[in-house]
FIKE-53161 format. One record per residue (C-alpha): x, y, z; residue in one letter; residue number from 0. Coordinates in steps of 0.25 Angstrom, whole numbers, plus 5000, padded with zeros to 4 digits. Example, Ala and Ser with C-alpha at 12.3 -4.5 7.8 and 13.67 -1.06 7.14 Angstrom:
# FIKE-53161
+------+------+------+---------+-----+
|    X |    Y |    Z | residuo | num |
+------+------+------+---------+-----+
| 5049 | 4982 | 5031 |       A |   0 |
| 5055 | 4996 | 5029 |       S |   1 |
+------+------+------+---------+-----+
# end
This chain:
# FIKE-53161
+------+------+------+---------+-----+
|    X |    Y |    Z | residuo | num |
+------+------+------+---------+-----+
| 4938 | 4970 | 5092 |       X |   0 |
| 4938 | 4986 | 5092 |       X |   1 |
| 4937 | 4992 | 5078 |       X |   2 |
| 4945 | 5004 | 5080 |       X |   3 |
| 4960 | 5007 | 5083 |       X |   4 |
| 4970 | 5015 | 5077 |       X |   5 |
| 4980 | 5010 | 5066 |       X |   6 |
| 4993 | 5019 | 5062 |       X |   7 |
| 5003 | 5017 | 5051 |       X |   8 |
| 5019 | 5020 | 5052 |       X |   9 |
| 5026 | 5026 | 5040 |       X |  10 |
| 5040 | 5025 | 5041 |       X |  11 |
| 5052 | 5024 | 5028 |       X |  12 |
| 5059 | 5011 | 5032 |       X |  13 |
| 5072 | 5010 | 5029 |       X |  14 |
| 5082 | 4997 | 5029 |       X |  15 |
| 5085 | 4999 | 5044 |       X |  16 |
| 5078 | 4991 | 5052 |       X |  17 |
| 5081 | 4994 | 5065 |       X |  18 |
| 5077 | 5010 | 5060 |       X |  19 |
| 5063 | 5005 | 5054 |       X |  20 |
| 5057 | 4997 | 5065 |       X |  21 |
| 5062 | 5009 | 5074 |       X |  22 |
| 5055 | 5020 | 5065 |       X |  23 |
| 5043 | 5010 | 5064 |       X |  24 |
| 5043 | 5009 | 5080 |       X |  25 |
| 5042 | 5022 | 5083 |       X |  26 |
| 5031 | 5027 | 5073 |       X |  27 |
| 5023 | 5015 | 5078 |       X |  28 |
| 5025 | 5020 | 5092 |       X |  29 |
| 5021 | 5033 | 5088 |       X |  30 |
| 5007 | 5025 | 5084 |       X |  31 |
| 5006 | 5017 | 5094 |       X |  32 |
| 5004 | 5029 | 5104 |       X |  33 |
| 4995 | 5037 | 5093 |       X |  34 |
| 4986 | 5025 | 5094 |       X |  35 |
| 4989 | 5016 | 5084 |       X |  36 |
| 4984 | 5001 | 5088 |       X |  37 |
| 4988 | 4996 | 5073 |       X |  38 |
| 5002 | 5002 | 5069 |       X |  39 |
| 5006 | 4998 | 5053 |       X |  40 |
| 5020 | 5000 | 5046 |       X |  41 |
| 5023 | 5002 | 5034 |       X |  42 |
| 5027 | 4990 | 5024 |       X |  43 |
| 5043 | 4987 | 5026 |       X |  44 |
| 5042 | 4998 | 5038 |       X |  45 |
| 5057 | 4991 | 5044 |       X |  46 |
| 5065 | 4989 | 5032 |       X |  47 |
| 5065 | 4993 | 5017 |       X |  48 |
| 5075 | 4996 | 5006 |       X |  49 |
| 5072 | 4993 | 4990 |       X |  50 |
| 5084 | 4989 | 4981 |       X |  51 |
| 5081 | 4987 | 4966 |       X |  52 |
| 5068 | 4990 | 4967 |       X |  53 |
| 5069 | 4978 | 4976 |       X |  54 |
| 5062 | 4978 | 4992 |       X |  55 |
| 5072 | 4975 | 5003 |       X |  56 |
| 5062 | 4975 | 5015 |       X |  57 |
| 5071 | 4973 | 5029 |       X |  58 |
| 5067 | 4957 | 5031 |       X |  59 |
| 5069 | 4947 | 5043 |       X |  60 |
| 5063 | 4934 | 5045 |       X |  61 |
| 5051 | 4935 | 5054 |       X |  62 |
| 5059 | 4930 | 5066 |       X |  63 |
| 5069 | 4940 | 5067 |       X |  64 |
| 5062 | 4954 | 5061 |       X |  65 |
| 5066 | 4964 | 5071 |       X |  66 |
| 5051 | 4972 | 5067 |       X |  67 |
| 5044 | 4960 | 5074 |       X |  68 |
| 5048 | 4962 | 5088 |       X |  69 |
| 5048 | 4977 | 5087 |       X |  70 |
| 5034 | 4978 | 5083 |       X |  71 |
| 5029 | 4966 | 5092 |       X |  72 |
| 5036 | 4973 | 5104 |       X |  73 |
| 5029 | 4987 | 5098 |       X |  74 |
| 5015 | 4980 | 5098 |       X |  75 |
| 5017 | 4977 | 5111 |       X |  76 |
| 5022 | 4988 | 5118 |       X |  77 |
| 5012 | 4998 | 5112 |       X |  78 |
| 4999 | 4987 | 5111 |       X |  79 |
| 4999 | 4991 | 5096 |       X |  80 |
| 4997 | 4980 | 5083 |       X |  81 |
| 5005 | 4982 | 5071 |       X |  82 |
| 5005 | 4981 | 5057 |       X |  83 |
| 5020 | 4980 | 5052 |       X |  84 |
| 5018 | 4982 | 5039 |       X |  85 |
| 5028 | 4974 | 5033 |       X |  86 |
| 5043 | 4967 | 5037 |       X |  87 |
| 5052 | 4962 | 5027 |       X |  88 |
| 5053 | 4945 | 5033 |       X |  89 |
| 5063 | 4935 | 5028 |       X |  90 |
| 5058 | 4924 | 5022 |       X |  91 |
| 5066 | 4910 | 5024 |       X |  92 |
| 5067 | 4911 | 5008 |       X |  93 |
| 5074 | 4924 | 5009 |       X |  94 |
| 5063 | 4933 | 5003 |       X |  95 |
| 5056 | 4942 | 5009 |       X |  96 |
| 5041 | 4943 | 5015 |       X |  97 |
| 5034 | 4957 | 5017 |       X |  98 |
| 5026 | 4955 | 5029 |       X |  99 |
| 5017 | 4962 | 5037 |       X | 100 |
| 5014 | 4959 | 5052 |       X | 101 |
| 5003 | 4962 | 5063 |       X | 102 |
| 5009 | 4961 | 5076 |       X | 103 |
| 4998 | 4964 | 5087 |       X | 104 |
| 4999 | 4971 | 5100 |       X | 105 |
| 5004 | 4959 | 5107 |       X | 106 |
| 5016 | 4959 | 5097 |       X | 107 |
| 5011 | 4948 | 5090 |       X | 108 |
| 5012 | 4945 | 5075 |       X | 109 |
| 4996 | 4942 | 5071 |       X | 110 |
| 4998 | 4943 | 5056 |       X | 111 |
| 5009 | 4943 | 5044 |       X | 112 |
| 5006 | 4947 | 5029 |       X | 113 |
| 5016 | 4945 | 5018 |       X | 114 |
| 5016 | 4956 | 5007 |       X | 115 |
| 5007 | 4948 | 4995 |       X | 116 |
| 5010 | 4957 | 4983 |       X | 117 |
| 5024 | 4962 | 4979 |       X | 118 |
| 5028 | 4977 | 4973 |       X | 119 |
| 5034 | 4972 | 4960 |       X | 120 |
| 5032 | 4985 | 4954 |       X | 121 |
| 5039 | 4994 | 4942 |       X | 122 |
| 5039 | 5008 | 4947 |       X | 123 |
| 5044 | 5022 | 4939 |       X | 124 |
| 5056 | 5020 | 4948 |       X | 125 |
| 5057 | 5005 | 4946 |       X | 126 |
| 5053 | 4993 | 4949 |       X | 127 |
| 5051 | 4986 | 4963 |       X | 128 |
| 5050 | 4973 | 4964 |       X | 129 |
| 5046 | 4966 | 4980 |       X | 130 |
| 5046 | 4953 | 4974 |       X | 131 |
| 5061 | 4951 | 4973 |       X | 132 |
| 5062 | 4951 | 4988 |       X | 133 |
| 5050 | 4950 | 4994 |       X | 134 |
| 5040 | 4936 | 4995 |       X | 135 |
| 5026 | 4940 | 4993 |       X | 136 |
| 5014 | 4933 | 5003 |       X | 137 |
| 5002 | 4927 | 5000 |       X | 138 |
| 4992 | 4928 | 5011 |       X | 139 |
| 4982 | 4938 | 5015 |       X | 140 |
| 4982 | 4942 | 5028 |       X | 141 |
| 4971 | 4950 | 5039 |       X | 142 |
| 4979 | 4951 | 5053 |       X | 143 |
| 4968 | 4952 | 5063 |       X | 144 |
| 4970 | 4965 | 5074 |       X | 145 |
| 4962 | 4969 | 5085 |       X | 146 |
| 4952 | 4978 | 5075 |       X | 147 |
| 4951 | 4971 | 5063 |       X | 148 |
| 4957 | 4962 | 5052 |       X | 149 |
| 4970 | 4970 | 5046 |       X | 150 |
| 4973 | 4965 | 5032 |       X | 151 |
| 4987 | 4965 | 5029 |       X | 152 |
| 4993 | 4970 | 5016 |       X | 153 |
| 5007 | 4976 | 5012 |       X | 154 |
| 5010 | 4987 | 5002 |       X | 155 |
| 5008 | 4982 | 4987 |       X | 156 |
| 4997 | 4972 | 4992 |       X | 157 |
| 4989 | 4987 | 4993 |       X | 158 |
| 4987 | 4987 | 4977 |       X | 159 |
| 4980 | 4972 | 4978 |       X | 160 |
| 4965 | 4974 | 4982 |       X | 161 |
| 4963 | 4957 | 4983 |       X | 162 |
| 4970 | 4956 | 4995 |       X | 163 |
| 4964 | 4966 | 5003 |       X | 164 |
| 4951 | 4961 | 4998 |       X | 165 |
| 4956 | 4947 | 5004 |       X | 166 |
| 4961 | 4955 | 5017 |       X | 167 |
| 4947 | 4962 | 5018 |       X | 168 |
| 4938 | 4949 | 5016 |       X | 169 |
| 4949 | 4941 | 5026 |       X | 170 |
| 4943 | 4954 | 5038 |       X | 171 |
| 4951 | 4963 | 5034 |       X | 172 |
| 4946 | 4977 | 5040 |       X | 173 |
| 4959 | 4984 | 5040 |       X | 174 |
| 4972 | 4982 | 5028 |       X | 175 |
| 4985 | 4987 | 5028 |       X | 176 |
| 4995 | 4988 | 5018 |       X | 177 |
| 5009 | 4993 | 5024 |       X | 178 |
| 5016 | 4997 | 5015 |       X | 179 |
| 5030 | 5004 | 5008 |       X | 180 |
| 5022 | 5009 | 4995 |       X | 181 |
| 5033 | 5017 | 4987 |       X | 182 |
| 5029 | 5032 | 4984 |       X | 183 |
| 5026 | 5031 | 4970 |       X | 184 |
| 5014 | 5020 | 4971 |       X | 185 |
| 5011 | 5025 | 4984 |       X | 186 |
| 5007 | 5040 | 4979 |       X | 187 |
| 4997 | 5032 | 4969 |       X | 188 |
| 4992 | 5021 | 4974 |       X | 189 |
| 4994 | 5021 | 4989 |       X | 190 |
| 4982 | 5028 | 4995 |       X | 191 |
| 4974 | 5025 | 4985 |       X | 192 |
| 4977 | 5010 | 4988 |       X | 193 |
| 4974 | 5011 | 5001 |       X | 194 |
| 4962 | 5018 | 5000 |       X | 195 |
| 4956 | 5007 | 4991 |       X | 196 |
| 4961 | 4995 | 4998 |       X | 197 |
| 4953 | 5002 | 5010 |       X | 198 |
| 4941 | 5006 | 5003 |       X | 199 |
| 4939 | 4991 | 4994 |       X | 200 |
| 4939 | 4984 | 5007 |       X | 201 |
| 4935 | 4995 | 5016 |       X | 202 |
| 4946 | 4992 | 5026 |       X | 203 |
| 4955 | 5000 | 5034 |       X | 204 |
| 4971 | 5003 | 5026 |       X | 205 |
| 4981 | 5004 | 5034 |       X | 206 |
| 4995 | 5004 | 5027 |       X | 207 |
| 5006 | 5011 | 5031 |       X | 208 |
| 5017 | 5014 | 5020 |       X | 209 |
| 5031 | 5017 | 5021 |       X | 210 |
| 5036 | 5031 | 5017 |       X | 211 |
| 5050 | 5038 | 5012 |       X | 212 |
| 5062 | 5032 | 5004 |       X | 213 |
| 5065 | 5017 | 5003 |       X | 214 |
| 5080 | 5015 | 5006 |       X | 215 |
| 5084 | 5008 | 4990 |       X | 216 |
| 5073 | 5016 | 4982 |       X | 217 |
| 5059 | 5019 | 4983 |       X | 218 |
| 5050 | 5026 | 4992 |       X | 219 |
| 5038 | 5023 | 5001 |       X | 220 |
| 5025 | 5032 | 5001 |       X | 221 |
| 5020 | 5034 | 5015 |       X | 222 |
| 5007 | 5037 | 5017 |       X | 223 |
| 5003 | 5027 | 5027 |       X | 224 |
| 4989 | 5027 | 5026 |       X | 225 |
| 4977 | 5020 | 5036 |       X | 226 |
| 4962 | 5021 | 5025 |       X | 227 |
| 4949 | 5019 | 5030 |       X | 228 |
| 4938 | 5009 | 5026 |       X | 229 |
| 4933 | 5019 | 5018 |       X | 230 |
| 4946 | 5024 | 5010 |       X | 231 |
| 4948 | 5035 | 5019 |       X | 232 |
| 4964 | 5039 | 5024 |       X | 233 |
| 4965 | 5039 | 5038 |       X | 234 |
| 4980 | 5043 | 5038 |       X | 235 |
| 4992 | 5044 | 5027 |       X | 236 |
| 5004 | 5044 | 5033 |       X | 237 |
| 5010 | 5053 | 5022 |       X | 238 |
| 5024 | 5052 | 5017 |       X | 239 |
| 5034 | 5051 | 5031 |       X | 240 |
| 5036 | 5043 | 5043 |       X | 241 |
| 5025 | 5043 | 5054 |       X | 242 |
| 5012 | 5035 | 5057 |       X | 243 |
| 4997 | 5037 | 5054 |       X | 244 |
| 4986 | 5033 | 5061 |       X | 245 |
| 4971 | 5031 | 5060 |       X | 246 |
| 4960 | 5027 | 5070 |       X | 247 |
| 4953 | 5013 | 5064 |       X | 248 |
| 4939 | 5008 | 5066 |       X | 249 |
| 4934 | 4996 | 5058 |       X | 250 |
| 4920 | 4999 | 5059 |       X | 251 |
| 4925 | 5008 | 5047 |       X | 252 |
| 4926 | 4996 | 5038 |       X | 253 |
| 4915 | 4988 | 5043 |       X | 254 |
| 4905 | 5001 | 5040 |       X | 255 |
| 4914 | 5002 | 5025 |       X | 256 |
| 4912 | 4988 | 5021 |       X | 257 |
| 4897 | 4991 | 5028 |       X | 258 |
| 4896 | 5002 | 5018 |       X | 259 |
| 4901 | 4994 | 5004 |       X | 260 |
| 4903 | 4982 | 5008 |       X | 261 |
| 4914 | 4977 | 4998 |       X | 262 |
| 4921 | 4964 | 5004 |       X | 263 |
| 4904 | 4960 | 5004 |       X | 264 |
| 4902 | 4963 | 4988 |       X | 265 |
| 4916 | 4955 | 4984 |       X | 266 |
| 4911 | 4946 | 4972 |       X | 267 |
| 4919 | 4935 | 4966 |       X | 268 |
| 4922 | 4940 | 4950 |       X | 269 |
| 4923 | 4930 | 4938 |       X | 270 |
| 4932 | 4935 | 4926 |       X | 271 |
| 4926 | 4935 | 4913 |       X | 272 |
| 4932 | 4924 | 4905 |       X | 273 |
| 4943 | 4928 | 4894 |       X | 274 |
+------+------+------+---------+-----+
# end
């Protein structure tokens, strides 16, 4: 198993039209794909979004029939690439909705899938949003394997809940990613450093690549698609337009961080002092 490859991050603003978004997504991975890239990441919702009422309208199909599937499998293919997408709106029999990440590997084969666990019922200055309404939150924790290492999977508001990436890390995560469309106003103050501590607390590799510009219906996405080191360092930041990053990888990085403080080793289970 080599250690080192190189991973990008697409940032594009998605917009209800499908057809548009897996077209925009297409040729920025393209672009990647002949950078370099062997692991190319989409942002959360990266081929259909509108809010209404401070409600998500992701565009959804059932598994079967969502046209993002074949295009990326067909993608993977062609250019030997794996990808993570980073979330697709899928219909479930209920009529809800599931937020659901996929890794499709370079055969165009689906090897893992993560339904969001935590949902964005937040009040904001501009109002409230409220994901639960419309979308059915998961329940497991997932690691995809990849030819480099264990890639743990999160989406978006799962980044503020340190737990599961302490489950991802103990289940061989060396890698996590946390696609995502984080609006601009949590974005500019908790969105690096986030990311920067999910990376240093498990001393992992974060790759999450964030949506960027106005969401058709209200709200805005921050950009910044960011790839941090084991250490907390920022190998790229995708700023605030559309375009990819990238950023050479080598996991020897997060065995020598974990050689160096040990963290996952000194985890001690924690009584609370009676009432």
């Amino acid at each position: 198993m080599s250690t080192r490859f190189v991973a990008a991050c697409i940032q594009n603003n998605a917009t209800p039209d499908v057809d548009f978004n897996i077209e925009t997504t297409l040729r920025l991975a393209e672009q990647a794909a002949t950078a370099g890239a062997d692991l190319i990441c989409t942002p959360e919702y990266f081929s259909g979004l509108r809010t209404e009422n401070g409600l998500f309208h992701p565009a959804a199909f059932v598994e079967p029939e969502h046209p993002v599937l074949p295009a990326f499998a067909k993608a993977a293919r062609e250019w030997n690439v794996w990808f993570l997408l980073g979330s697709l709106g899928v219909l479930n029999p209920d009529g809800r909705i599931s937020n659901r990440s996929y890794v499709i590997d370079s055969a165009g084969e689906i090897v893992a899938r993560y339904n969001k666990v935590h949902m964005f019922d937040v009040v904001l200055d501009s109002g409230p949003l409220t994901e639960s309404a419309t979308i059915a939150p998961g329940d497991r924790s997932v690691v995809a394997p990849t030819p480099w290492g264990g890639l743990g999977l999160s989406i978006c508001y799962d980044l503020r809940f340190a737990p599961l990436y302490r489950q991802l890390a103990h289940n061989g995560a060396s890698m996590l990613a946390a696609p995502a469309a984080f609006t601009r106003v949590t974005g500019e103050a908790h969105w690096h450093v986030l990311n920067r501590a999910r990376a240093i607390e498990h001393a992992c590799y974060m790759i999450s690549p964030c949506q960027h510009g106005e969401v058709e219906g209200g709200g805005a996405c921050f950009g910044h698609s960011l790839i941090v080191d084991p250490w907390g360092a920022v190998l790229a930041d995708g700023g605030d337009s559309e375009g990819i990053v990238l950023a050479d990888i080598d996991l020897a990085a997060v065995a020598a961080a974990r050689g160096k403080i040990p963290v996952l080793d000194h985890d001690r289970p924690i009584t609370p002092e009676a009432p």
